[in-house]
C-alpha positions as CSV (number, residue, x, y, z in Angstrom):
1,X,64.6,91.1,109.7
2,X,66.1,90.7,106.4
3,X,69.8,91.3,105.5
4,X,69.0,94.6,104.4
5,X,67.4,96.0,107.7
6,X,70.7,94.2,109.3
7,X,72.8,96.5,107.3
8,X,70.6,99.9,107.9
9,X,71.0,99.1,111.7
10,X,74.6,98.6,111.6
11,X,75.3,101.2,109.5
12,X,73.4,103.4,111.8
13,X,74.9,102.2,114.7
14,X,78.6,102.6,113.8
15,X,78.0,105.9,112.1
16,X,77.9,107.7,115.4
17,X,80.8,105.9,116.8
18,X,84.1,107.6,116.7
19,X,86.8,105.5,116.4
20,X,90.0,106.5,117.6
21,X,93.7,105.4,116.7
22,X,96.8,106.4,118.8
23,X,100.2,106.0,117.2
24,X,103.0,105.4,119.2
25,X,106.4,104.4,119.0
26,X,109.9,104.5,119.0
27,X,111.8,108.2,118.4
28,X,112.6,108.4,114.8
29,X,109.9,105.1,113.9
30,X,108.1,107.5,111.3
31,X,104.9,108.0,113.5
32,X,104.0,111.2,111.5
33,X,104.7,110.0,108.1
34,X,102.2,106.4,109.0
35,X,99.3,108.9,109.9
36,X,99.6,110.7,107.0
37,X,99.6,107.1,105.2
38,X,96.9,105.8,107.1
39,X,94.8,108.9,106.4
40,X,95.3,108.7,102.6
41,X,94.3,104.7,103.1
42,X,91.0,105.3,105.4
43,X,90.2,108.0,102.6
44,X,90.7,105.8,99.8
45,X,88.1,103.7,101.2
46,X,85.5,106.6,101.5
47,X,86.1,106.6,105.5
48,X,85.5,110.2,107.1
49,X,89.3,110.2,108.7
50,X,90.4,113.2,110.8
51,X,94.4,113.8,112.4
52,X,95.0,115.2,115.9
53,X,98.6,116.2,116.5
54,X,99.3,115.9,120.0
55,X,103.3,116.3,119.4
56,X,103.6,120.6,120.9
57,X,107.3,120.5,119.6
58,X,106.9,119.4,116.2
59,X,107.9,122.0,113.7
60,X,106.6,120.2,110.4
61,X,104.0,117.6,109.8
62,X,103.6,115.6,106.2
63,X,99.9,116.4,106.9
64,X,97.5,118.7,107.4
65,X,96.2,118.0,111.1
66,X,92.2,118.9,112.0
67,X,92.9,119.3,115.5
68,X,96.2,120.5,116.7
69,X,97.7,120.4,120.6
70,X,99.8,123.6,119.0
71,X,96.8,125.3,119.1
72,X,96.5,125.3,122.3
73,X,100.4,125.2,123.8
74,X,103.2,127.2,122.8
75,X,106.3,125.1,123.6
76,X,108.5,128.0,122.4
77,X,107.0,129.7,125.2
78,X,107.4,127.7,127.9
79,X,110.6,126.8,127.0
80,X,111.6,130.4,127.8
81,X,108.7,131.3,130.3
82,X,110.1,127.8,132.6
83,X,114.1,127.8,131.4
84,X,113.0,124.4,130.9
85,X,115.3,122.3,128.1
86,X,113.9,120.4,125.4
87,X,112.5,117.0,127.4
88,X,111.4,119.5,130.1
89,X,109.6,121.5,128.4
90,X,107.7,118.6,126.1
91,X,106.9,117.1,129.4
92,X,105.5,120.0,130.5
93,X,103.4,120.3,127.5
94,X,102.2,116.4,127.3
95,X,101.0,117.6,130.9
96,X,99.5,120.6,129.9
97,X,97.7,119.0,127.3
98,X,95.7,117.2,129.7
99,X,93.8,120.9,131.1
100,X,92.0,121.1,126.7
101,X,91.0,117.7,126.4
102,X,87.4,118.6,126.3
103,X,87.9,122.0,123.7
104,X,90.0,118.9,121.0
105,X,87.1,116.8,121.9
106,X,84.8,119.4,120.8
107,X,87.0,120.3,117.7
108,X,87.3,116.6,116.7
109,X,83.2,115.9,117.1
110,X,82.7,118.6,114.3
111,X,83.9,116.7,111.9
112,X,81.8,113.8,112.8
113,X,84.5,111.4,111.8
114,X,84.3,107.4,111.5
115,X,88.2,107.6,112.0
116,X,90.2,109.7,114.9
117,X,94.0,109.1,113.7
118,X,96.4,110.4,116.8
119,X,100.0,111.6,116.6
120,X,101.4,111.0,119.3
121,X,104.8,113.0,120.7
122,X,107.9,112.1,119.0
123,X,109.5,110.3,122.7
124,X,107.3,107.1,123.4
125,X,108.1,107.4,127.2
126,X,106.2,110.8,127.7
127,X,102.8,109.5,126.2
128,X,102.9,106.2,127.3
129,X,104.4,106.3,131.0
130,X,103.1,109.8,132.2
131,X,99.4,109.7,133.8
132,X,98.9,112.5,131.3
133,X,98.8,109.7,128.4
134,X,96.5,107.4,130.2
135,X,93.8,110.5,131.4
136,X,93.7,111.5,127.2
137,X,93.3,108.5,125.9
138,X,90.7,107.9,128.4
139,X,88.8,111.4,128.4
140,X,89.5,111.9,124.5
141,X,88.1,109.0,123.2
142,X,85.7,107.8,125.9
143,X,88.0,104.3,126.0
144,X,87.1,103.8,122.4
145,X,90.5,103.2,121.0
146,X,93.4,101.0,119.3
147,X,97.3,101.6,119.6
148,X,99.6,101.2,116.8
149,X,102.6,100.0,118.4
150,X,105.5,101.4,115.7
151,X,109.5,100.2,115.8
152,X,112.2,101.2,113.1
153,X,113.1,98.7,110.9
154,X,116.6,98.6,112.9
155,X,115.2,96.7,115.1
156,X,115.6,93.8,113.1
157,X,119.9,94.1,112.1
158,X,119.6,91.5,115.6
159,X,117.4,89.1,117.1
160,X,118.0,90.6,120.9
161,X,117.3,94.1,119.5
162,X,113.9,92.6,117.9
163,X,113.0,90.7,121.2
164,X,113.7,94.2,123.1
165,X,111.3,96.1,120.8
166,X,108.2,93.2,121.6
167,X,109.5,94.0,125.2
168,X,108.6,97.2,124.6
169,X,105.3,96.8,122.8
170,X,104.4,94.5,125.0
171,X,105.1,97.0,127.9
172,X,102.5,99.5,126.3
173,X,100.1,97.5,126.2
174,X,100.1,96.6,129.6
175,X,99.9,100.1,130.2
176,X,97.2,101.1,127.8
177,X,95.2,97.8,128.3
178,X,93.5,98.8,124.6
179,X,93.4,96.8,121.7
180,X,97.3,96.8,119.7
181,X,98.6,96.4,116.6
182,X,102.2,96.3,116.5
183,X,104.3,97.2,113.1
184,X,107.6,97.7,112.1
185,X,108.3,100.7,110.2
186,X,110.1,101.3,106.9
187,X,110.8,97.8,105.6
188,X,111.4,99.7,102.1
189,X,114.7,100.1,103.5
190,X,115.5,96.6,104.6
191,X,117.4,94.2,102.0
192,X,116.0,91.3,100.7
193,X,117.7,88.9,103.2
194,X,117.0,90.9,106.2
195,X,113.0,91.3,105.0
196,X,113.4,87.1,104.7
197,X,114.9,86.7,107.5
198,X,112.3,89.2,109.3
199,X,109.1,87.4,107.9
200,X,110.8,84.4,109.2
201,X,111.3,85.3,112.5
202,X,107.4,86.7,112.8
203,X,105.8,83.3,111.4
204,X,108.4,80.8,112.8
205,X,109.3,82.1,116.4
206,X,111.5,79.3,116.8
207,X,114.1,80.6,114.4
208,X,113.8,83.8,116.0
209,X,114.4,82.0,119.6
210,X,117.0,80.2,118.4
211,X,119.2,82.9,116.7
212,X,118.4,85.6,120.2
213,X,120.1,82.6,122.3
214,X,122.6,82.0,119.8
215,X,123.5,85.8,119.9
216,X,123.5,86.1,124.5
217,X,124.9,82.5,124.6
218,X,127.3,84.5,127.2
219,X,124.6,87.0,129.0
220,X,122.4,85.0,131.3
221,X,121.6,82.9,129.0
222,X,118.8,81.0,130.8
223,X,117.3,83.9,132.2
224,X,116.3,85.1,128.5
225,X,115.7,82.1,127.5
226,X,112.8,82.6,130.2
227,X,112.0,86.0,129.5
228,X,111.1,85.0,125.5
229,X,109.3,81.8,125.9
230,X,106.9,84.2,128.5
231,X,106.5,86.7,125.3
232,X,105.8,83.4,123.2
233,X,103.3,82.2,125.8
234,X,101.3,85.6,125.9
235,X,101.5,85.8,122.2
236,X,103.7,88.8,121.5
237,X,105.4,86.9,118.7
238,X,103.9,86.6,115.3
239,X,101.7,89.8,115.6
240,X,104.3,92.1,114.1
241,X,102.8,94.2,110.9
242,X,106.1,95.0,108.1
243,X,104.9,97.9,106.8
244,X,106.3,101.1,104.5
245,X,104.8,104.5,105.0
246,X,106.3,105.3,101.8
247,X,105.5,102.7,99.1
248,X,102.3,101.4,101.1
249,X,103.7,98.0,101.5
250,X,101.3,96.6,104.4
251,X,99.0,99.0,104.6
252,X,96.2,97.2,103.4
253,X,96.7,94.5,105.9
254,X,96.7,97.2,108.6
255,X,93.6,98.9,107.4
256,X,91.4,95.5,108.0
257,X,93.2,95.2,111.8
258,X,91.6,98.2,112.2
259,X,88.4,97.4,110.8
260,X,88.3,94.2,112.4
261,X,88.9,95.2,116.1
262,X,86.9,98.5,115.6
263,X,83.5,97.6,113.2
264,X,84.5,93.6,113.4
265,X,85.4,94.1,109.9
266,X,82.2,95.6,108.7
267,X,82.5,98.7,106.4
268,X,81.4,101.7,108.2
């Protein structure tokens, strides 16, 4: 079989494949505004990319999404229907959501796409610690799917805020169990010594250890001392993307994460 036939085969093979994406992150991280990046990118490279808002509270989105939970929920309505307040009612929706996974399924497989890009609600805790998250991931995407872990760029002004956010990534993917890229958000915004001093922290970990016992010299210090060298043991450090939804700084490096753990780099 000659390269050629290779090629046909594969190409074949990861046509029919749907590859899905969930985004996920901190409140205010810029979730929406990195699909609507990471749609523009996939399409720049000729890559049949869909969205799926799955956020029923939203009231604007910076794109245009195929397949839209809003569709199907009206969080106005239960909001009134329930006297629920705002994180009562979103709960109720995320958990609502779970009762039309299979009519978005059958919305998203119209569009035979190569690239499934998921918003996911704007509070991390009601996707990713609620059954509800784990049964649509799951059903949705027939366990087919990556998580983009996303953290503000604030997260960096101090190491033991940094170390709390891999905490946190590192806590959704133990929950998810899924292949994970972690980024941090809106580095357009960072100055010049704080993107340094970032960059550093993410390729030299021991700079980063260094300056997070520096900072809890006084708060149990051994204790954290413990809890970082575990994240440096199960690799959490170094795996952070710095990336800007806005000027497309590190988008390109995302886009072959993807297309490594999803088509091991091939072009689909």
């Amino acid at each position: 079989m000659d390269s050629k036939e290779v090629k046909f085969l594969l190409f074949h093979f990861y046509v029919f494949i749907m590859n899905f994406v969930y985004i996920l992150g901190t409140a205010g991280s810029g979730k929406s505004a990195l699909t609507s990046s990471l749609l523009d990118t996939l399409r720049a490279a000729e890559l049949n990319a869909i969205s799926v808002n799955l956020d029923p509270g939203v009231k604007w989105l910076p794109y245009y999404p195929e397949v839209d939970i809003r569709d199907y929920i009206d969080y106005d309505k239960i909001v009134e229907e329930y006297q629920l307040g705002p994180n009562g009612a979103l709960i109720a929706c995320v958990d609502t959501a779970v009762n039309y996974i299979e009519e978005m399924k059958e919305e998203i497989e119209k569009f035979e796409p190569d690239y499934v890009i998921v918003d996911t609600p704007g509070q991390l805790e009601l996707f990713a610690y609620r059954d509800s998250g784990k049964i649509i991931t799951s059903t949705l995407s027939k366990n087919n799917f990556s998580i983009i872990f996303l953290a503000d760029s604030i997260f960096l002004n101090r190491p033991s805020d940094f170390v709390s956010v891999m905490l946190l990534a590192y806590s959704v993917q133990t929950r998810f169990k899924a292949p994970q890229i972690n980024c941090i958000s809106k580095v357009d915004l960072l100055s010049e010594d704080v993107m340094k001093r970032a960059i550093q922290w993410i390729t030299e970990p021991i700079t980063l250890k260094e300056s997070f016992l520096s900072e809890i010299a006084d708060i149990k210090g051994e204790f954290s001392e413990r809890i970082f060298d575990i994240l440096l043991e199960i690799g959490t450090l170094g795996e952070f993307l710095l990336i800007s939804s806005y000027t497309g700084q590190g988008m390109t490096e995302l886009f072959a994460e993807l297309q490594r753990i999803h088509t091991g780099g091939i072009d689909i």
